[in-house]
N, C-alpha and C positions, 0 to 999 in steps of 0.2 A: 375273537368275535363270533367265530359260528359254535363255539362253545353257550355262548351267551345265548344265540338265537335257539338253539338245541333246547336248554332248558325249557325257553320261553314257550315253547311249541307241546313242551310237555304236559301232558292233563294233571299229572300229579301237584303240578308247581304249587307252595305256599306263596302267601301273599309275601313275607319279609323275602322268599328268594325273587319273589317279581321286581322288592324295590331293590333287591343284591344287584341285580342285572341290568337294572333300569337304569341306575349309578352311572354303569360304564357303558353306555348307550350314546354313538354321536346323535348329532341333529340328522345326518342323512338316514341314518337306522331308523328314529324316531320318524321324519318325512314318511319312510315306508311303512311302519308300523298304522299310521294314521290314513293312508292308501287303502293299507287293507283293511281297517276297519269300516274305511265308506265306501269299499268295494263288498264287505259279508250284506250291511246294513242296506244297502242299495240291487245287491245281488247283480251286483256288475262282475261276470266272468266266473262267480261261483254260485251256489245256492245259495238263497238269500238266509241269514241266522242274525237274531239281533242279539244273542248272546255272546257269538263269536264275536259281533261288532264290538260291545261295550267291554269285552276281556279285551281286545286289543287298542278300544281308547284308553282304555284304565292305563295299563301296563305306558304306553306313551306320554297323559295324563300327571300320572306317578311322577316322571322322569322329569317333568317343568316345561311339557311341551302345549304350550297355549291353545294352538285348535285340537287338539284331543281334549283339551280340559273342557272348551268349548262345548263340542258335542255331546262328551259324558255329562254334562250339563244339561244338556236338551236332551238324552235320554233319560235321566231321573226325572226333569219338568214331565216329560210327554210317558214315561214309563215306555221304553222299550229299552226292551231286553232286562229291563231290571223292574223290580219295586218302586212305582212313582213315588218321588219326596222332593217338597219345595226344600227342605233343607239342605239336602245334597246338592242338589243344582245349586242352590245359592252358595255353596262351598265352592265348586268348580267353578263358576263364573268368577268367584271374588279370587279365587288363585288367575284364572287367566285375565282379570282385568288390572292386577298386580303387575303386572307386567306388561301392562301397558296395551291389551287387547281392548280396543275399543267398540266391537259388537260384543265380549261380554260386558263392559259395562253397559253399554244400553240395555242388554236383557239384566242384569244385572236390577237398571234399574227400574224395571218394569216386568219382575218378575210375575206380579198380579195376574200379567196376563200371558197367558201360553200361547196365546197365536202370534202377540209380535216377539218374543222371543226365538218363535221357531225362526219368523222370518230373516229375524236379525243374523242368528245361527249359519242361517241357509247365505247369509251376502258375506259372510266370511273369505279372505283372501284364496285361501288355501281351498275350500269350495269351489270359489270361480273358478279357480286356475283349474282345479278336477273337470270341472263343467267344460271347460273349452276344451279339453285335452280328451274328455270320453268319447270313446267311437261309440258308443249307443244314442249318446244324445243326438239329436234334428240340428242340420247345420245354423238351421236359423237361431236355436238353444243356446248354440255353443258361441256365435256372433253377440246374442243378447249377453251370454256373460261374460266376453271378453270385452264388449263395450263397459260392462260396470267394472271389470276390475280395471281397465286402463282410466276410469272417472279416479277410482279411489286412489291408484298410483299419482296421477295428477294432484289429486288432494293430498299427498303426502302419507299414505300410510308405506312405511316400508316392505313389510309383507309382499303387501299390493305390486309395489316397485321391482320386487324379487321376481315374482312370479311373472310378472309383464313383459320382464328380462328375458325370461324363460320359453316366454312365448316367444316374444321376436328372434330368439336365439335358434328356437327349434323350426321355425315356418310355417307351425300353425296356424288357419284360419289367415294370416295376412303372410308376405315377403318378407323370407328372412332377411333381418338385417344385423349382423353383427354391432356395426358402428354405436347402433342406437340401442340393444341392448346391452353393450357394455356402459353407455350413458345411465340407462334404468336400475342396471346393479351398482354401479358407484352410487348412485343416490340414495340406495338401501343399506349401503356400505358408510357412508358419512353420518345415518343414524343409528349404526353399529350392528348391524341385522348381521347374527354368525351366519345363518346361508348365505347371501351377499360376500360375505370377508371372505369365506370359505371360497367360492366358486373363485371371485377375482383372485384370489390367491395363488389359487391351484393355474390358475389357466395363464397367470403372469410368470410362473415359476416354472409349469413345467408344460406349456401348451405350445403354440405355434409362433415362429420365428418375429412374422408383425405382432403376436398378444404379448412378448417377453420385455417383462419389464421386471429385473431380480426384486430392487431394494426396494418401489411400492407394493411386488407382490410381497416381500417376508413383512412388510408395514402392515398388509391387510392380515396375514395369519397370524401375528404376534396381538393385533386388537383380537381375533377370535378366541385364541386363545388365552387372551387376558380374562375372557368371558367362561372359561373354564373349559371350554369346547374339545375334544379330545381329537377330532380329526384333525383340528389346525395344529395340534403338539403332535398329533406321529406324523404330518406332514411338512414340517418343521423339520422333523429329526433326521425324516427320510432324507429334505432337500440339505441341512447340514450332513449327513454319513456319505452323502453322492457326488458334493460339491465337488467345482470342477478343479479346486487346489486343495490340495490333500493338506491339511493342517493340525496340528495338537489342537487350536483355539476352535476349529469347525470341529473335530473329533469332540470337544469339552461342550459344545455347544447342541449337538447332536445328545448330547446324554443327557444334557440337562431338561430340554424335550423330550427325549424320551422316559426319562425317571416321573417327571410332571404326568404324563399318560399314562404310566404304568399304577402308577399310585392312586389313578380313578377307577382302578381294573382293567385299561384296555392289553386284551392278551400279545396285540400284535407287539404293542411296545416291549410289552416282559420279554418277548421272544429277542426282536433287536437288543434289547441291555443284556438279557443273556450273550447276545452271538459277541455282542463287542469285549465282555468279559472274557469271555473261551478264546477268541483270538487274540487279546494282549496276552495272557497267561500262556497259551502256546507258542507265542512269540518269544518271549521268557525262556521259556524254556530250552527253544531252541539256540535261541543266542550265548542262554549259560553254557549247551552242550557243544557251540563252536569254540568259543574260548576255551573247555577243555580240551578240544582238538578232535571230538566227538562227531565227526561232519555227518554219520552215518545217522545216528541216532537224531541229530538233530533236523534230518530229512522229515521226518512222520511228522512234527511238530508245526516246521514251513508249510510245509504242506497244507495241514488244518487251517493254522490261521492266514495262507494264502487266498483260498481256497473261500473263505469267508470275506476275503476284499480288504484285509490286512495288508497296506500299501509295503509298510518298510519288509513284510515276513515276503509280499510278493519279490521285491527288490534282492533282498538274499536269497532266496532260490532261486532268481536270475544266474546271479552271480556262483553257485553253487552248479548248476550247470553250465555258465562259462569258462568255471575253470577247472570241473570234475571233480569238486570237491563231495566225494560221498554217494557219485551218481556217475554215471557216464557222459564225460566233456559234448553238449549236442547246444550249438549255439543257433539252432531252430526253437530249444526247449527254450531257453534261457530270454529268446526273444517274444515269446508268450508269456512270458512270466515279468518281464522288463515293464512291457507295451501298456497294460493296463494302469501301472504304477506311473509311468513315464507320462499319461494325459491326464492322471489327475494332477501332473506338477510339480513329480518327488526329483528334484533333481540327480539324485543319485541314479535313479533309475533312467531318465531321461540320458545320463552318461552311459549306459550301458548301454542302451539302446545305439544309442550311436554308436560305440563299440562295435555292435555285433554287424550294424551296418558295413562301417569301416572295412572290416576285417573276415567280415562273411562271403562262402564263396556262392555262384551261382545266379539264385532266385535274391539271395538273403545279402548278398552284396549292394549295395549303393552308393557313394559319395556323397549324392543330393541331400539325401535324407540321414545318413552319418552327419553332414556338415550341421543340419538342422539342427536336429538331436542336441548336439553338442552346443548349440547356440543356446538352443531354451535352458540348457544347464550351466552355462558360462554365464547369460544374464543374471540366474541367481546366486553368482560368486562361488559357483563350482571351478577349483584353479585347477584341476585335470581338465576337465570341459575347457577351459581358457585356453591352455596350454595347445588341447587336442584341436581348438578354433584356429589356432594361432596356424598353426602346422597347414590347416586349409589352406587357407588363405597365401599363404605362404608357396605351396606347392600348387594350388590351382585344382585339387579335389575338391571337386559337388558344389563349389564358387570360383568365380571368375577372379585369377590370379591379382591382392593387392599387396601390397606390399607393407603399406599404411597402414590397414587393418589389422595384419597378423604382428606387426610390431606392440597396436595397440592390445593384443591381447595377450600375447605373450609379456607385456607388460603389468597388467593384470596378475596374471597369477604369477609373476617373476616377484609380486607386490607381497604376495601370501606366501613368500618363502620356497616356492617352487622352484627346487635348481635348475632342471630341465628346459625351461622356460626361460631361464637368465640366461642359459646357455644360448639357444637359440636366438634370443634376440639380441645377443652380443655380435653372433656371428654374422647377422642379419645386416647389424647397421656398420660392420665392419666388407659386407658384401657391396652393402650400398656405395661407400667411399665411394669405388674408383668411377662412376658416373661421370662425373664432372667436377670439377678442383671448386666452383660453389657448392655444389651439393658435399663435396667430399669435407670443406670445412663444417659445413652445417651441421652433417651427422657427426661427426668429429663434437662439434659444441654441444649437439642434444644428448650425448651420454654423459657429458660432464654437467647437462641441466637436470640429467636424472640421479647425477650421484649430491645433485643440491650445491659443483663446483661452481655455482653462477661468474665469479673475477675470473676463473679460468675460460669460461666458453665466451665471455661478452667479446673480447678480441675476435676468437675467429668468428662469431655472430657476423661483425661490423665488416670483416672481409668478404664474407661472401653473400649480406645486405648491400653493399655497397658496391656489388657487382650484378646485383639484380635481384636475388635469389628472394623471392615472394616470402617465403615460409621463417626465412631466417630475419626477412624486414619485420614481419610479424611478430617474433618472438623478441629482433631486439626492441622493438616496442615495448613489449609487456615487461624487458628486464629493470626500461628507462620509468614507466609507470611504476613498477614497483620497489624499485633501488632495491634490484638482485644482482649483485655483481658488480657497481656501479653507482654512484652517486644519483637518489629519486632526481627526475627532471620532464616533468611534465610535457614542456615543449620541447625536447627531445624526442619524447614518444610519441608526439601527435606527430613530428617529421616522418619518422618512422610506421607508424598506423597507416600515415595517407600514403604511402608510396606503396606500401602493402593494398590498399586498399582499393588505391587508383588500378592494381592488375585483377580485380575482382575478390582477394580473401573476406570470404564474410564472418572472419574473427574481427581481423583489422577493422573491417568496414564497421562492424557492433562496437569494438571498444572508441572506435572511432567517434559514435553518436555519442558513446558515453562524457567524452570528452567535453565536445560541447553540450553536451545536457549540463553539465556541471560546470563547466567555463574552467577545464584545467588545460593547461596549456596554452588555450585556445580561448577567444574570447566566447561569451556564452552566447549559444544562440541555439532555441527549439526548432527555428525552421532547418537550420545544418545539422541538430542530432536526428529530426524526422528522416530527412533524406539515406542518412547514412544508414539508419535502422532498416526502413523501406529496403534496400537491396539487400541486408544481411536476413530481414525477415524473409524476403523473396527467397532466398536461397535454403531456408530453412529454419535459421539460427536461432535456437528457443527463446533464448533470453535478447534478443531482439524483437521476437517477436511481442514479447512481452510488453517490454518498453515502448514499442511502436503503440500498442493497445492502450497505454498509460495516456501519452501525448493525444489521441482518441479521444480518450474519457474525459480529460480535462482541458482539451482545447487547446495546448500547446506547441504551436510551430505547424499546425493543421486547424484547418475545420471540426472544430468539435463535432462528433459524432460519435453516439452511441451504439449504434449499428457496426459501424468499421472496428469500435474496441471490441467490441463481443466477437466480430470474424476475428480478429488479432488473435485473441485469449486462447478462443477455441483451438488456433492451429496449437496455440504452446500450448495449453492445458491439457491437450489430446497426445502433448509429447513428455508430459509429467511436470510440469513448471506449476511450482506450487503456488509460489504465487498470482501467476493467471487463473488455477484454479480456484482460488478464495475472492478473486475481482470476477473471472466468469458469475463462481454461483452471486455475486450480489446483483450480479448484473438480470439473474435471474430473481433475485429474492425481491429484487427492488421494480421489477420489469423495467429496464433501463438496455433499450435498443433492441429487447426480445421481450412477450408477453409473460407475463409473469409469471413463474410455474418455480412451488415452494420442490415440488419433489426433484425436479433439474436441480435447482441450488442445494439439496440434500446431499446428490450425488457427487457434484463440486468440493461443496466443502467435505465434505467424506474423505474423495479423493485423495486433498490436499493434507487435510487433519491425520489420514494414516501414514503417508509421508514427513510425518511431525511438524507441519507448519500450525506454531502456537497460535495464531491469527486465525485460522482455521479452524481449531480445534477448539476456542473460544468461540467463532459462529457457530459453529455443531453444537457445542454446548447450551447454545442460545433457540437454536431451534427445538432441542430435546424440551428443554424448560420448558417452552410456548408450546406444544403440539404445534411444531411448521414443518410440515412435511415430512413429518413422520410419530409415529404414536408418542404420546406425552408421557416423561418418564425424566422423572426428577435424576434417582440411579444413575440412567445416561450420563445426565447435564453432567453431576455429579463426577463422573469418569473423566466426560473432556475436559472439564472447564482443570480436572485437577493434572491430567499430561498438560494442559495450558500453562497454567497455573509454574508448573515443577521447571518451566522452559523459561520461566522470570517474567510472563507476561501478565501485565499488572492487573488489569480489569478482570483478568479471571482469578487472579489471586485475591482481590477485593471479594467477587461475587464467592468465591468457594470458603472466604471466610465468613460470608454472612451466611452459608450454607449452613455451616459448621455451626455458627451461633441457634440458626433457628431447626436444627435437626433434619433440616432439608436433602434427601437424597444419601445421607450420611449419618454415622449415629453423633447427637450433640455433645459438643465438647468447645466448652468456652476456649482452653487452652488454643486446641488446633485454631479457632476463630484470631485470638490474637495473633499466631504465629502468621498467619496468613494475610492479615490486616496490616501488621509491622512491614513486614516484606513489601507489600503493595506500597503503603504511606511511606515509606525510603527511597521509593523509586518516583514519589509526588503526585500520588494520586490524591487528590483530594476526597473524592470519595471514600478512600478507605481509611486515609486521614482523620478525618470523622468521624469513621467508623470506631476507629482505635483512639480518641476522643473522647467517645459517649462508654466504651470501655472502662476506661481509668477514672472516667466519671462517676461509674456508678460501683466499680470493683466487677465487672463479668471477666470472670476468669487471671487477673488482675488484682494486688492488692489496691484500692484506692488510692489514689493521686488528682488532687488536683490540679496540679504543677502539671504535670505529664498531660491530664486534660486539656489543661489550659494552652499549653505547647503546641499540641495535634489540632486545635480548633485553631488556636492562628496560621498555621501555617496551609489550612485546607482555607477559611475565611478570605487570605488575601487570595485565592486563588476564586475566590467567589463563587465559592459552594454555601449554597445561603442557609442550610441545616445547621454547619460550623458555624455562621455569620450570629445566626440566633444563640448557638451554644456558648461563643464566647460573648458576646450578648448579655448571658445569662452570668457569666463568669463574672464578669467585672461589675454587674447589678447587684452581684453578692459577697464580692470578694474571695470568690473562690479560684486557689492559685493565681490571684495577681491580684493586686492592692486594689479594692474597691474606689470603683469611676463611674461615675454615671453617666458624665460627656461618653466615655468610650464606649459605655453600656448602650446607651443610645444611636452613635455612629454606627454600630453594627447593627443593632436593632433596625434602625433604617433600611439599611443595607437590602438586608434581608425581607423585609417588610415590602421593599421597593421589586422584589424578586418573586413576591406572591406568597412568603409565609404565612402560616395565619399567626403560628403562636406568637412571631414576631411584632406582627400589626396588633395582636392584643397587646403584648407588653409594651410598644410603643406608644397606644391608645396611654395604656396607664402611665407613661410616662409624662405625655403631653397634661392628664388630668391634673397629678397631682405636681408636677411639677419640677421632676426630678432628673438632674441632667439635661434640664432645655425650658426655655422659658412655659409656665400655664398657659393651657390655652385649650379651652372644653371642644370647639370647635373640632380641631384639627381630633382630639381626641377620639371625640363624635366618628369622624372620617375613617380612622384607620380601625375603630370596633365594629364600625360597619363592614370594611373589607373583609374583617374575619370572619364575623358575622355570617354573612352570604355565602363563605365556606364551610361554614357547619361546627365553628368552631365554640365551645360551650361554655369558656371562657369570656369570649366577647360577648357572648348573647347574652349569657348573665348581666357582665358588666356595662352592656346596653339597655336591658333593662332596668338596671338601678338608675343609669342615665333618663331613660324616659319618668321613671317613677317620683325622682330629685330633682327634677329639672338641670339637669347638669350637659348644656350646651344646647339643649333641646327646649321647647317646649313640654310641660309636663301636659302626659300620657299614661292615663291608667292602661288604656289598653292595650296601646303599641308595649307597654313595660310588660303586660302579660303576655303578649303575644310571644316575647323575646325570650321570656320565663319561661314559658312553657317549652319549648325549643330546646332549648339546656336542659329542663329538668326532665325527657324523653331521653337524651343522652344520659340519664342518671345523675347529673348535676343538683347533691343534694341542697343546697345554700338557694340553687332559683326555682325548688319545687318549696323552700320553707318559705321567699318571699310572696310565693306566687299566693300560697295560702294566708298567707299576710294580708293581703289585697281580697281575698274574699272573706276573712274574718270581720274586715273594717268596710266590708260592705263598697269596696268602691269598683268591682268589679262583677259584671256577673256570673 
């Protein structure tokens, strides 16, 4: 960029290198540019030069910046700094009214006159906001035109909005108020103003702790930069290369950003896709030269693309100083080189870290933070981290000694093959035995429920449940529920659950509610599963919580309330329970016990949807489509509805085949459409039923069938989908794939007609007319071309007009006939623009 302004500055510059430069010029360059030319022109702070002015509206102007076009406009009208020409101005005005500047069109359209043009010029937003903001101007100046820009923001010009923002932001002339200028910029934000998108972008993303809001701020920089805008793409790329989880898909994301910047000229981005290039390549490099055994050589390499914020190059030079590979063993070094890598979320690194914790002497020693370390790397299925947690916990390093814990986690990575890990947790639940001869059978039975011996542990389950043991009544529940070991037996396991549950277990006590939620066991009853859920939720238990929220929503075994489901959700959604995520966001999307807020339900379904809940990722799908709460992007829908879609879930396999059909988000392909539509219609969807109906009906993608049409239309019709209703309607009207019937033609015709089709009520009309499959009768006729009629359908208007023209159930109506003619034949309905001319050739019409 100060490449760009360099030139700019230069007297020598041609015009073609002004508009070189002007290209790769964000909005805030261009804001300044336009500064300083109503700072030469005005001679605010330099000597006043109307030539320096009009060079640097030009150069702004150029670039598609509307109040520079403005002004260069009022200096050809008025000749400053330039040769007066109504034609020039009238160029500039019609580019900045192009775009939606509505003082150039008023000057625009009164260019005749020079004095209200200036005037117009002068109430420009970007004016005011200079006006209030000048320390030269009289405070009273500056109050007069902050009152007119806060009229015009009231009135809705966005500009206006921006700038007003600006003002209450800074504490100009009135109390700053944050609150209500972030009100004034979303409202210049919703009419896609890029300073707006821009500002709330930056300050959601990477501003102050209350302004943080990630997924509406990357919402607002993705519409900026939908707009071509270049600061929102390298601020984009920025906030993907920084993120705070180090990933390939954020790395792919960050480049894609910045490749789109760099491709408009902006220099900063060339320089980032250069650094990211140099650091994979050096990365490379390095890695070929450790697998040669090269550790030395492969120092210079880490180095570089450490050293550029290359997470995995920091991670092995960690590890290259922990273990002296190539360099002197210094696990001070190794823990600088860990640290960085370890907060962005690289697990490998985060293991190290802890490592060096662990094992560090001194300053560099800590259990605490060893123990942590190793959690955030064991949560992302690091089996060393598992292993190294298990051993915590186990021993009472940097956490408080459980026993439970380090079993569970040395479980874990005992799961990935880790021998280390089996080893310990053998010896563990072989340590536990001698407790007490219940505890000693129970851990005795839980190794044989991890080797999946269920007939072998359910015995000693039952001795040492039957002598009290909480945890082993629990489990022989769950063996009785699910015939592990033992013939299923529902009320067996409710015996069991409750005597569990009766000591407080909030597993017990959850599978408990499930029991009577469902009447197994146990006779059905919501107010005994409410109960039971209430103390397992209390206690934590997610999928308690959940279901407590369910019983909430729908009034089951509680007072219905929508307030209590949403507290429910939240605690389990906040614990990853996806399905409380996809009921939270509706809870949001619907406003249902919380006001309705489309960007909370964005973040819900998100949530849940990247956790692969296809229910989720069907509403995400759904809101991409719509622009709800977050930028409109068919692509999107496109993505989710097809991870939906791939998980068997019907309604997005439907929509992603009507995708497919109409080129939507995806490149068209009748095949993909049938494939998609078959899948959904097997699973009984009517809708796609239909879909794949009107398919073989007409041969898309498909050889013709009308059998297979006919087939897919009944079995969507009885399901009374009235599209089908019509189509097989149509089937048996013609004989197409099933023996021509006009009774049956009719039945569905009805159906469907009764359901608000129109084409249906038309061909029922005709049916009634002429008499086909149900007794004549013009009246009824009359009735149902009217209903389609009043639809707009160009069929019945037609065939209402002939009715009014023939007298056919009506009284005969030249006019009401043309009225209806003409109707249809606006639609292009060539047959009631030929009657209508009929009607004025024979004179009965005027």
């Amino acid at each position: 960029m100060k490449k760009i302004l360099a030139l700019l500055l230069s007297a020598v510059m041609t015009c073609s290198s002004v508009l070189a430069a002007a290209d790769a010029l964000s909005s805030t360059d261009l804001a300044q540019m336009f500064e300083k030319a109503w700072a030469y022109e005005n001679g605010n702070g330099v000597e006043q030069d109307f030539e320096e002015a009009v060079f640097w509206y030009r150069v702004a102007a150029e670039a598609g910046y509307a109040p520079a076009q403005c002004n260069l406009a009022r200096c050809y009208l008025r000749g400053i700094g330039v040769t007066q020409s109504d034609e020039e101005a009238r160029k500039w005005y019609a580019l900045a009214a192009q775009q939606g500047d509505y003082t150039a069109a008023e000057a625009l359209a009164q260019l005749g006159n020079a004095e209200k043009a200036q005037d117009a010029a002068a109430a420009s937003p970007v004016r005011l906001y200079l006006g209030v903001t000048s320390m030269s101007a009289s405070a009273q100046e500056r109050e007069a035109a902050f009152a007119q820009l806060r009229a015009m923001a009231e009135g809705g010009n966005a500009d206006a909005q921006f700038y007003y923002g600006n003002i209450l932001r800074s504490g100009i002339v009135v109390e700053r108020n944050d609150a209500e200028a972030m009100h004034w910029h979303k409202k210049a934000a919703e009419q896609g103003s890029v300073m707006a998108l821009n500002q709330l972008g930056m300050r959601m993303l990477f501003g102050s702790e209350e302004e943080r809001d990630e997924q509406q701020g990357l919402a607002y920089l993705i519409d900026a930069a939908g707009q071509n805008d270049i600061t929102a793409m390298t601020c984009l790329g920025r906030y993907y290369m920084e993120a705070a989880e180090y990933s390939e898909a954020n790395l792919q994301e960050a480049e894609k950003w910045y490749q789109r910047a760099a491709a408009l000229g902006d220099e900063q981005a060339q320089d980032a896709l250069a650094g990211l290039a140099l650091a994979g390549s050096n990365y490379a490099a390095a890695m070929q030269a450790v697998a040669s055994g090269n550790h030395e050589y492969a120092l210079g390499f880490l180095r570089d693309a450490a050293y550029s914020g290359h997470v995995p190059a920091q991670t092995e030079l960690g590890w290259a100083y922990f273990y002296g590979n190539g360099v002197q063993a210094s696990m001070a070094s190794a823990m600088e080189c860990f640290e960085p890598a370890a907060r962005r979320g690289w697990a490998e690194a985060q293991f190290g870290l802890g490592l060096c914790h662990y094992y560090g002497e001194g300053v560099l020693r800590s259990d605490a933070s060893a123990a942590q370390w190793f959690q955030r790397a064991a949560e992302q299925g690091h089996a060393d981290a598992q292993y190294r947690l298990g051993q915590c916990f186990a021993l009472g390093r940097g956490v408080e000694e459980n026993l439970t814990n380090a079993l569970h986690w040395y479980g874990l990575a005992a799961e990935q093959g880790h021998e280390k890990a089996e080893e310990e947790r053998s010896a563990l639940y072989r340590k536990q035995a001698g407790d007490s001869p219940a505890n000693n059978l129970y851990i005795q039975a839980m190794i044989l429920c991890d080797a999946e011996a269920y007939a072998d542990a359910v015995p000693l389950l039952t001795v040492a449940a039957e002598d009290g043991h909480v945890d082993a009544q629990a489990q022989l529940g769950y063996c009785y529920s699910k015939g592990l070991g033992v013939q299923q037996d529902h009320v067996e396991a409710v015996k069991w659950y409750s005597l569990a549950a009766g000591q407080g277990d909030a597993t017990a006590q959850y599978n408990l509610g499930v029991c009577y939620e469902n009447g197994r066991g146990v006779e059905q009853s919501y107010e005994e599963a409410a109960q039971w859920y209430s103390l397992a939720a209390g206690q934590g238990m997610v999928n308690a919580q959940n279901n407590l929220g369910v019983l909430y929503e729908k009034g089951r075994g509680v007072e219905q309330s929508y307030e209590e489901a949403v507290k429910w959700y939240s605690l389990a959604a906040a614990q990853g329970n996806t399905n409380a995520q996809n009921r939270l966001a509706l809870c949001y999307d619907y406003g249902r016990g919380v006001d309705a807020d489309m960007i909370e339900a964005v973040k819900w379904y998100r949530a849940a949807a990247e956790q692969g809940s296809s229910v989720a990722q069907h509403n995400l799908a759904v809101c991409y489509a719509n622009g709800r709460g977050v930028a409109q992007s068919y692509e999107e829908a496109a993505k989710w509805y097809t991870l939906s879609a791939q998980q068997g879930y019907a309604n997005a396999q439907n929509i992603l085949g009507w995708y497919y059909e109409s080129g939507k988000g995806v490149a068209q392909s009748y095949e993909e459409a049938i494939k998609w539509y078959t899948l959904a219609a097997q699973q009984g969807n009517a809708s796609a039923q239909n879909n794949l109906a009107v398919c073989y009906s007409n041969g898309y993608g498909v050889e013709q069938n009308y059998e297979e049409a006919a087939k897919w239309y009944m079995l969507a019709a009885q399901q009374g989908n009235a599209d089908a209703q019509y189509g097989l309607g149509v089937c048996y009207a013609n004989g197409r794939g099933v023996e021509q019937n006009y009774e049956e033609a009719v039945k569905w015709y009805t159906l469907a007609a009764e359901q608000g089709d129109s084409s249906a009520q038309n061909n029922l009309g005709w049916c009634y007319k002429h008499g086909n499959g149900i007794g004549q009768n013009y009246e009824e006729a009359i009735k149902w071309y009217m209903l389609a009629a009043e639809q707009g359908n160009a069929n019945s208007q037609y065939n209402l007009g002939l009715s009014y023209e023939y007298a056919d159930g009506v009284e005969r109506d030249y006019e009401e006939a043309a009225r209806w003619y003409r109707l249809a034949a606006a639609q292009g309905y060539e047959k009631a623009q030929k009657q209508l001319n009929g009607l004025q050739e024979r004179g009965l019409i005027n």
